[in-house]
C-alpha positions as CSV (number, residue, x, y, z in Angstrom):
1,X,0.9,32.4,38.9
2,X,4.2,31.2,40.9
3,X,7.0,29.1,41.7
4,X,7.0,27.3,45.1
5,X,11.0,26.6,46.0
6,X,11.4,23.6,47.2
7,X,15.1,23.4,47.3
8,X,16.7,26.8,47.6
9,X,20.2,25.5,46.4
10,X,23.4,27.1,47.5
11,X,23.1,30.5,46.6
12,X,19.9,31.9,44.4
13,X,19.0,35.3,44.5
14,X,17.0,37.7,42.9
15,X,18.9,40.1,40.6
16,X,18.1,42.6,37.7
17,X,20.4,45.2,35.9
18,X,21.8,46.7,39.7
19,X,20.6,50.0,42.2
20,X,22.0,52.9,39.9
21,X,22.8,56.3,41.4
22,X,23.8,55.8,45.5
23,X,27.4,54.6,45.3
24,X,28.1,58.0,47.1
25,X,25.9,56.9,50.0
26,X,28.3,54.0,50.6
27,X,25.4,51.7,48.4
28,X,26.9,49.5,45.8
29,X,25.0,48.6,42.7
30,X,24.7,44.9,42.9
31,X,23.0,43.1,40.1
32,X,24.2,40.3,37.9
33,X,27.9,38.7,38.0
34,X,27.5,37.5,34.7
35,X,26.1,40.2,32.4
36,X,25.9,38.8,29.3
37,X,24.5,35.4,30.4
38,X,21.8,38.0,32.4
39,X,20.6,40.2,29.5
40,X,20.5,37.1,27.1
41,X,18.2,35.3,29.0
42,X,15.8,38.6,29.1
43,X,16.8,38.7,25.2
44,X,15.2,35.1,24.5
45,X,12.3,35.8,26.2
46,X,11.6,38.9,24.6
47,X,11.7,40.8,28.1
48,X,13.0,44.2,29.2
49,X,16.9,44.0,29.1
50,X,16.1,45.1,33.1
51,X,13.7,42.4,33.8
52,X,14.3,40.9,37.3
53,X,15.5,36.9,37.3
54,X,17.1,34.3,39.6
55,X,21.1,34.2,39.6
56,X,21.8,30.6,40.8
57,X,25.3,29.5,42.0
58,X,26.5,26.4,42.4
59,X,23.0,24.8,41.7
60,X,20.7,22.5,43.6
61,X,17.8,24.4,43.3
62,X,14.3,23.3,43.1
63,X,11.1,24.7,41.9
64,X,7.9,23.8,41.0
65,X,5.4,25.5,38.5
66,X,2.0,26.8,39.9
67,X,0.6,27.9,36.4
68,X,2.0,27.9,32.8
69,X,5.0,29.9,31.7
70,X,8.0,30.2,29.6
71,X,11.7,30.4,31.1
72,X,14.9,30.8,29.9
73,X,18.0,29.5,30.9
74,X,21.8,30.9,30.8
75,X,25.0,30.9,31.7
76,X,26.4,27.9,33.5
77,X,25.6,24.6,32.6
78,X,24.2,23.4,36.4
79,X,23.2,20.0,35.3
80,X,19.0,21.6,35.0
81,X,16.3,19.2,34.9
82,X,12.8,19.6,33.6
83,X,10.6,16.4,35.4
84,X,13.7,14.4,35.5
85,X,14.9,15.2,31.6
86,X,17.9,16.6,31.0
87,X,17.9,20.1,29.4
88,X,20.7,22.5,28.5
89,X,21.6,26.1,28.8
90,X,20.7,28.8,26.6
91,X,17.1,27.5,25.6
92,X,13.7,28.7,26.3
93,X,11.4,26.0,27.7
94,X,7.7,26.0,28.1
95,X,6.5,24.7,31.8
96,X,2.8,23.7,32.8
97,X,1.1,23.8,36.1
98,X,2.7,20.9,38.1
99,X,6.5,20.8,36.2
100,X,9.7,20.7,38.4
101,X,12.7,22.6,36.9
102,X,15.8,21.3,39.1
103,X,19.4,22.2,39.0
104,X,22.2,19.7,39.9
105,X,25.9,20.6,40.5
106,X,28.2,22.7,38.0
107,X,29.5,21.1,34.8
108,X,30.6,24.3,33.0
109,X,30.7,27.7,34.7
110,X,29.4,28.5,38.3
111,X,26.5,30.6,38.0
112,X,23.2,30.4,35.9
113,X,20.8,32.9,35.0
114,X,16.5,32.0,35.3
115,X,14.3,34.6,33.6
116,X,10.6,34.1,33.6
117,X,8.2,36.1,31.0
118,X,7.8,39.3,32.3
119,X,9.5,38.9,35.9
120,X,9.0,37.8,39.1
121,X,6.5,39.7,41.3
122,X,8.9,41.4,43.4
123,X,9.1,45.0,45.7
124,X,12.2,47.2,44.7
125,X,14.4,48.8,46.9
126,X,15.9,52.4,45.8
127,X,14.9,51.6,42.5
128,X,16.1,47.8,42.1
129,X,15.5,44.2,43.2
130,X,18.8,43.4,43.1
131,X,19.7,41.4,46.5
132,X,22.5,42.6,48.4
133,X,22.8,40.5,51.0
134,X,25.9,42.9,53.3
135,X,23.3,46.0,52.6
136,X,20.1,44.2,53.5
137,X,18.6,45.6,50.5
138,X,16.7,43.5,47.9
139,X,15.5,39.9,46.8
140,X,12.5,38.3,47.6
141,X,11.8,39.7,50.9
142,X,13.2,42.9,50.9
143,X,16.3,42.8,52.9
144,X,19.0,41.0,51.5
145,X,18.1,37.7,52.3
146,X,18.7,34.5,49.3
147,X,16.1,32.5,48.6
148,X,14.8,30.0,51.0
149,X,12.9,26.8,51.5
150,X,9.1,27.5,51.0
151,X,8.9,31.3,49.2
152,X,6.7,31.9,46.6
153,X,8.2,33.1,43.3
154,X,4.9,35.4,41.7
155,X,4.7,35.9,38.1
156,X,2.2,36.6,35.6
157,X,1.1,33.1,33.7
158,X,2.1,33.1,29.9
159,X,0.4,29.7,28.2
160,X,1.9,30.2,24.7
161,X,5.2,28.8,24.4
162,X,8.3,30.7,23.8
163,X,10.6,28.4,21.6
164,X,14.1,30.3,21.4
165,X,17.8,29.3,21.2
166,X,20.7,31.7,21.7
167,X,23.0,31.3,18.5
168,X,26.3,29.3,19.2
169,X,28.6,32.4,18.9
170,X,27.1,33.7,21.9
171,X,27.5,30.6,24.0
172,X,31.2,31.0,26.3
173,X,33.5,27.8,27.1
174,X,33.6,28.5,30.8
175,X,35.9,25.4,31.1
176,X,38.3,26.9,28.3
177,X,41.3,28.7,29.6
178,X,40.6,32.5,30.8
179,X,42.7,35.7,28.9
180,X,40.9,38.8,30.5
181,X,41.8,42.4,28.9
182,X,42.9,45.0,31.7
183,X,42.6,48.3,31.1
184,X,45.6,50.5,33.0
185,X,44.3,52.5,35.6
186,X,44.4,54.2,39.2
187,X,47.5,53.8,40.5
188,X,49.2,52.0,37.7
189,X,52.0,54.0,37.5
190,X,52.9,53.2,41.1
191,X,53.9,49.6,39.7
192,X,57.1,49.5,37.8
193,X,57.9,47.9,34.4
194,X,58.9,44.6,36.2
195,X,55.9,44.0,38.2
196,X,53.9,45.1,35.3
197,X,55.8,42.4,33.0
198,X,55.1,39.9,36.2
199,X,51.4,40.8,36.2
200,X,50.6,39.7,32.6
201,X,52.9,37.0,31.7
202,X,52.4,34.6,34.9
203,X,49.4,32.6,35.8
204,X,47.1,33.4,38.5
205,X,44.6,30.8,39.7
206,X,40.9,31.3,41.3
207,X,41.4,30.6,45.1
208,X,38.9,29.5,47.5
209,X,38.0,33.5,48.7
210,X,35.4,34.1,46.1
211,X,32.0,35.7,46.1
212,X,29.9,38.5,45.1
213,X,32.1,41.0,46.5
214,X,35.6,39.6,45.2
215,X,37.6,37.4,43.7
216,X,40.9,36.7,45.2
217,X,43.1,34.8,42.8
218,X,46.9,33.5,44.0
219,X,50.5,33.8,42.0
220,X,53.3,35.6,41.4
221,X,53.0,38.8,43.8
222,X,53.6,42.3,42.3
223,X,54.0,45.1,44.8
224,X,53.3,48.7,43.9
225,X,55.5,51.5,45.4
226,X,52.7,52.8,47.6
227,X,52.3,51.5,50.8
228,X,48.5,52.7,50.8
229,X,46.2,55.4,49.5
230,X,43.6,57.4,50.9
231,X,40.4,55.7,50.0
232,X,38.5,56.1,46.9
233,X,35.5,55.2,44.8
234,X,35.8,52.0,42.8
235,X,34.6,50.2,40.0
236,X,33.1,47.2,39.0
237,X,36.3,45.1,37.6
238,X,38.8,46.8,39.7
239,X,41.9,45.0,40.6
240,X,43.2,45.6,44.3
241,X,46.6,44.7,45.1
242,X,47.2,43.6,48.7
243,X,50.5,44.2,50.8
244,X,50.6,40.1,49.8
245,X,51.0,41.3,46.4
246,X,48.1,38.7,45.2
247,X,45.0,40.4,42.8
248,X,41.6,40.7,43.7
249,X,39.2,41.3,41.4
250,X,35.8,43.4,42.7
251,X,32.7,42.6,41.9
252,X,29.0,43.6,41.8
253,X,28.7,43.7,45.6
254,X,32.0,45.6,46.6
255,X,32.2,48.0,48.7
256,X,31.9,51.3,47.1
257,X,35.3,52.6,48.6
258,X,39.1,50.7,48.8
259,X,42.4,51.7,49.7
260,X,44.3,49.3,48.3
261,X,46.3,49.9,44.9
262,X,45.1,49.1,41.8
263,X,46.7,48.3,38.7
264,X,43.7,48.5,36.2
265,X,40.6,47.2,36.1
266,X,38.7,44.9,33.7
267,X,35.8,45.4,31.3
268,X,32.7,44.4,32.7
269,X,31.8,41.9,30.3
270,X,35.4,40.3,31.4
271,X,34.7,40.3,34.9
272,X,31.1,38.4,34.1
273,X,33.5,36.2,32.4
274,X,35.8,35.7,35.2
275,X,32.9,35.3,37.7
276,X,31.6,31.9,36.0
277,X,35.0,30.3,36.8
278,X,35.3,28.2,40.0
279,X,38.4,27.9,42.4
280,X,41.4,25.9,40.7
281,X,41.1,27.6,37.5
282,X,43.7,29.4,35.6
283,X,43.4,33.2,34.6
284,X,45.9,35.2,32.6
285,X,46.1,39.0,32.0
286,X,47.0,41.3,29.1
287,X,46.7,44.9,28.5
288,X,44.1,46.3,26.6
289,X,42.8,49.8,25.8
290,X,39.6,51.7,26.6
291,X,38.4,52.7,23.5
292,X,38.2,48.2,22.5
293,X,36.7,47.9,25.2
294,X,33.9,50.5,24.5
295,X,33.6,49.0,21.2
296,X,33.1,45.7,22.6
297,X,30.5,46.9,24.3
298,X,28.9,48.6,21.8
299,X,29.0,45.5,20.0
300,X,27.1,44.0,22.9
301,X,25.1,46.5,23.9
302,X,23.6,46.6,19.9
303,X,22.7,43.0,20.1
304,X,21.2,42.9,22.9
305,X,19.6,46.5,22.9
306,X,19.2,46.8,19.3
């Protein structure tokens, strides 16, 4: 009725839908980068949308099956093995006592999502799962901490096979160039037509500064007409601009609070987009409303919800 990890890769953790409700205690929400790669692997297995499951980055983890299950995998294409066979993506597979799923290095997207029927076995914290690693709150153990060599993954054996595909119009290019809508917001007005104009019609490129708390991409620098602002609550998607002038995006485990400017923010379906893309990459901007964004989440939301 577990997993033993054998190799904890680069970066797994333990995440479900996020910690709702205690932003205003300073205690951000966590949860999945990647939303829709998350609640589609829950889909295919016919889990809870909420059901906990391992976000791996990078790859290079390692497990081994203790009793018979089903899995799903989504999101980036980490080169996964099942005993040494090459499998892909968006599938269901069916493990016996004694398989070894394995994940290599990225070959499209950064981050891949691995649900198990039902869940893993695992203590919340205020509610969630969800590992923040800064808060010491969640994962495995509790506090925080990533998976490591030797934990045991619990879940609850399933023996008959789940045989599921997600359909090929849910399935993202994360190799194929990157337009994310931005919805104007906060201070936007504090950034004049021509730094606007600058923001979406240059490139901007992933950088090396990227995690679960930010992405810092580098290009043209705009400069808002504040020099600062008292600090305030922010949102997952939020774009900070720097006194360098150069965007960074927050994500799932930002702080709850910034003072920096901010000249929109994006949906949260594109900042799960933007967080499968690896330094090097090229991201553009272009304005969109709120009320396509809701409907592209409603869209969503009635797929996946029903």
């Amino acid at each position: 009725m577990s997993f033993n990890v054998i190799n904890p890769g680069m970066l797994t953790l333990i995440e479900d839908s996020g910690r709702q409700g205690f932003q205003h205690l300073g205690i951000t929400t966590g949860g999945p980068m990647d939303e829709h790669a998350f609640y589609w692997a829950n889909r295919l297995l016919g889990n809870s949308p909420d059901t906990n499951q391992l976000e791996i980055t990078f790859g290079q983890l390692q497990l081994i099956a203790n009793h018979a299950t089903s899995v799903a995998i989504t999101g980036a294409d980490l080169a996964a093995r099942l005993n040494d066979k090459p499998i892909q993506p968006w599938c269901t597979y069916a493990l016996k006592k004694g398989d070894t799923l394995a994940f290599g290095a990225p070959v499209n997207g950064l981050r891949a999502y691995l649900a198990v029927v039902g869940g893993f076995q695992v203590e919340e914290k205020l509610g969630s799962a969800s590992t923040v690693k800064r808060e010491q709150l969640g994962g495995l153990s509790g506090n925080g901490d990533p998976l490591k060599k030797g934990d045991v993954l619990h879940f609850t054996p399933h023996a008959e096979p789940i045989v599921q595909r997600a359909p090929k119009w849910t399935i993202p290019d994360y190799n194929a160039p990157l337009e994310l809508g931005v919805m104007p917001a906060y201070q936007n007005a504090s950034f004049s037509h021509d730094e606007q104009m600058t923001f979406f019609t240059h490139n901007y490129e992933v950088s090396q500064n990227i995690d679960r708390m930010g992405y810092r991409l580098s290009g043209t620098p705009i400069k808002s007409s504040l020099d600062g602002i008292i600090s305030e609550g922010i949102a997952f998607g939020a774009i900070q601009i720097p006194n360098d002038g150069q965007p960074i995006v927050l994500m799932k485990d930002r702080q709850t609070i910034g003072g920096y400017p901010k000249i929109g923010c994006l949906s949260s379906l594109g900042a799960g987009q933007l967080s499968q893309r690896q330094p090097g990459q090229i991201v553009t901007f272009t304005s969109m409303d709120v009320a396509d964004a809701e409907v592209e989440r409603r869209l969503f939301n009635r797929v996946i919800f029903g």
